[in-house]
N, C-alpha and C positions, 0 to 999 in steps of 0.2 A: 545184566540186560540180556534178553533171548533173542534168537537170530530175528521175527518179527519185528521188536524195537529198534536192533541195531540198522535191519534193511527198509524200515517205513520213514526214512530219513533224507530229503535232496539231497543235502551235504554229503553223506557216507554215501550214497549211492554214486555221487559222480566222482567220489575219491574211487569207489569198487570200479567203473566204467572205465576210469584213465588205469588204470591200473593191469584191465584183464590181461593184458599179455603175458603176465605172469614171470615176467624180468623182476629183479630184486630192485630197489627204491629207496631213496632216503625222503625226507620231507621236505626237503631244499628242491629236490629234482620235481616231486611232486607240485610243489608251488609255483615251480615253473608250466608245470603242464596243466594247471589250475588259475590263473595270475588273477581271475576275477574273484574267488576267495581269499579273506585274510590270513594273514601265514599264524593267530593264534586259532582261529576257528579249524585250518586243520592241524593244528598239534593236537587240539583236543579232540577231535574226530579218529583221527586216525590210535590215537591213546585207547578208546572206545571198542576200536575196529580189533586192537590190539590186545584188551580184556577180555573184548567177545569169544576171540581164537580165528577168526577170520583175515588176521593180518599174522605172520609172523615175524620175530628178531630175529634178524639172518645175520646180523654182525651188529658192531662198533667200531668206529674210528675217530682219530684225535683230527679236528678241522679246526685250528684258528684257535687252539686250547679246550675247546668245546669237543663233547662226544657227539659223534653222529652215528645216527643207528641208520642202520640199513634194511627194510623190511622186504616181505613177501608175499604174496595173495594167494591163500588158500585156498584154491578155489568149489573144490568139494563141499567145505562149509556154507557156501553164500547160497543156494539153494535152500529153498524152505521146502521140507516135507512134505507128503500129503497130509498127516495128520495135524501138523502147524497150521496148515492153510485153511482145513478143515475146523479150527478150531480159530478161525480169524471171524469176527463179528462183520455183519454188515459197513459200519464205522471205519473199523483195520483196514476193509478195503477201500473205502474212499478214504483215510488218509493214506495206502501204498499207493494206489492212483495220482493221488497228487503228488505223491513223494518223486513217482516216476517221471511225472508230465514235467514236475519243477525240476527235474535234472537234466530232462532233455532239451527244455527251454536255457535251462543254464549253457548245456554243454553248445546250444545252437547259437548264442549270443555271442559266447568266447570264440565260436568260430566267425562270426561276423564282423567283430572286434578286431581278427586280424588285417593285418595290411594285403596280406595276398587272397584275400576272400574272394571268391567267383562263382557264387551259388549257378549259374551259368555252365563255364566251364567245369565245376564239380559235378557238374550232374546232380546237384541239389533237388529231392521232391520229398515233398507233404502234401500226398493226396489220401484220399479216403476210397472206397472200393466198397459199395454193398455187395453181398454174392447171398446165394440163396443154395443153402447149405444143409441136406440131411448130418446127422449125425458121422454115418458110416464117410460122409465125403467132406464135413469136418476132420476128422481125424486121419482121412489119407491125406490132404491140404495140410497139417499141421506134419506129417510125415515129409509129406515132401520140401515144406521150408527146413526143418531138421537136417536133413538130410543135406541140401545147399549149404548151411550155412557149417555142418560138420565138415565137408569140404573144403573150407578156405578155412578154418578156424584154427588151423596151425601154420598158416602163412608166418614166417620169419619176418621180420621187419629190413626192408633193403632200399637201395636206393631209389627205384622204380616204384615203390610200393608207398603210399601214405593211408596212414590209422583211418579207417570208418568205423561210424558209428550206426547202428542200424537197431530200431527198433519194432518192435512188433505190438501193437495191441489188436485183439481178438475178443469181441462178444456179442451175444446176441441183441440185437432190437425187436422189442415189439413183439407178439405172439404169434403172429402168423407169416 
């Protein structure tokens, strides 16, 4: 399967999203920070993630007589090329669209589901923003989100600190 396939997918998407920290993982832990997925849909997602070269085997361990593999997110790999992208049909993109929007609907439910949910106190928003956008001021906007979010994107996980999830879509409406 090619890195398009493996990433036009919810499921692999919100296993790649719980995942980015790029701490190592077993599937047990993973299920825990997934608990709205069945624990066979991700054995064989992450099996998937794991042929594509996007997950690595960082060990084994005996759990209960059972091996437990302990994996890794590559995360070099999960980026699609220019030339991939370039070579995605109209179609690839409305099903990566959807693939995206159903992970982020996933990932927003399971935070709803919790008992400590405070879309409130989280600072919880879903809004939308028209702007009116040459190209040249396109691309310093798309610079300067870059730039923020390279900023904190190596934050350590601490006690002060809880996981966001933060997405971005960008595109044009309309022709003028």
């Amino acid at each position: 399967m090619d890195i398009t396939e493996l990433l036009l997918h919810p499921v692999r998407l919100r296993i790649l999203h719980a995942v980015l920290d790029g701490r190592p993982f077993s599937t047990s832990q993973l299920c825990g920070r997934l608990p709205d997925i069945s624990t066979a849909t991700l054995y064989r997602q992450v099996a998937l993630l794991v042929d594509g070269g996007l997950l690595d085997i960082e060990g084994e361990t005996r759990v209960r007589g059972a091996v437990e593999r302990t994996y890794r997110l590559q995360p070099a790999k999960t980026s699609m090329s220019p030339e991939a992208i370039s070579a995605m049909t109209k179609d690839d993109h409305r099903r990566g669209f959807a693939a995206a929007i159903a992970a982020v609907v996933g990932e927003f439910n399971a935070y709803l589901d919790r008992d400590d949910a405070n879309p409130l106190a989280d600072s919880v928003s879903y809004r939308q923003f028209a702007l009116w956008l040459s190209n040249e001021e396109k691309d310093a906007f798309i610079d300067e989100i870059v730039t923020a979010i390279r900023a904190r994107i190596e934050n350590a996980p601490s006690p002060e600190r809880r996981r966001h999830l933060l997405s971005t879509i960008l595109f044009p409406t309309g022709s003028g």
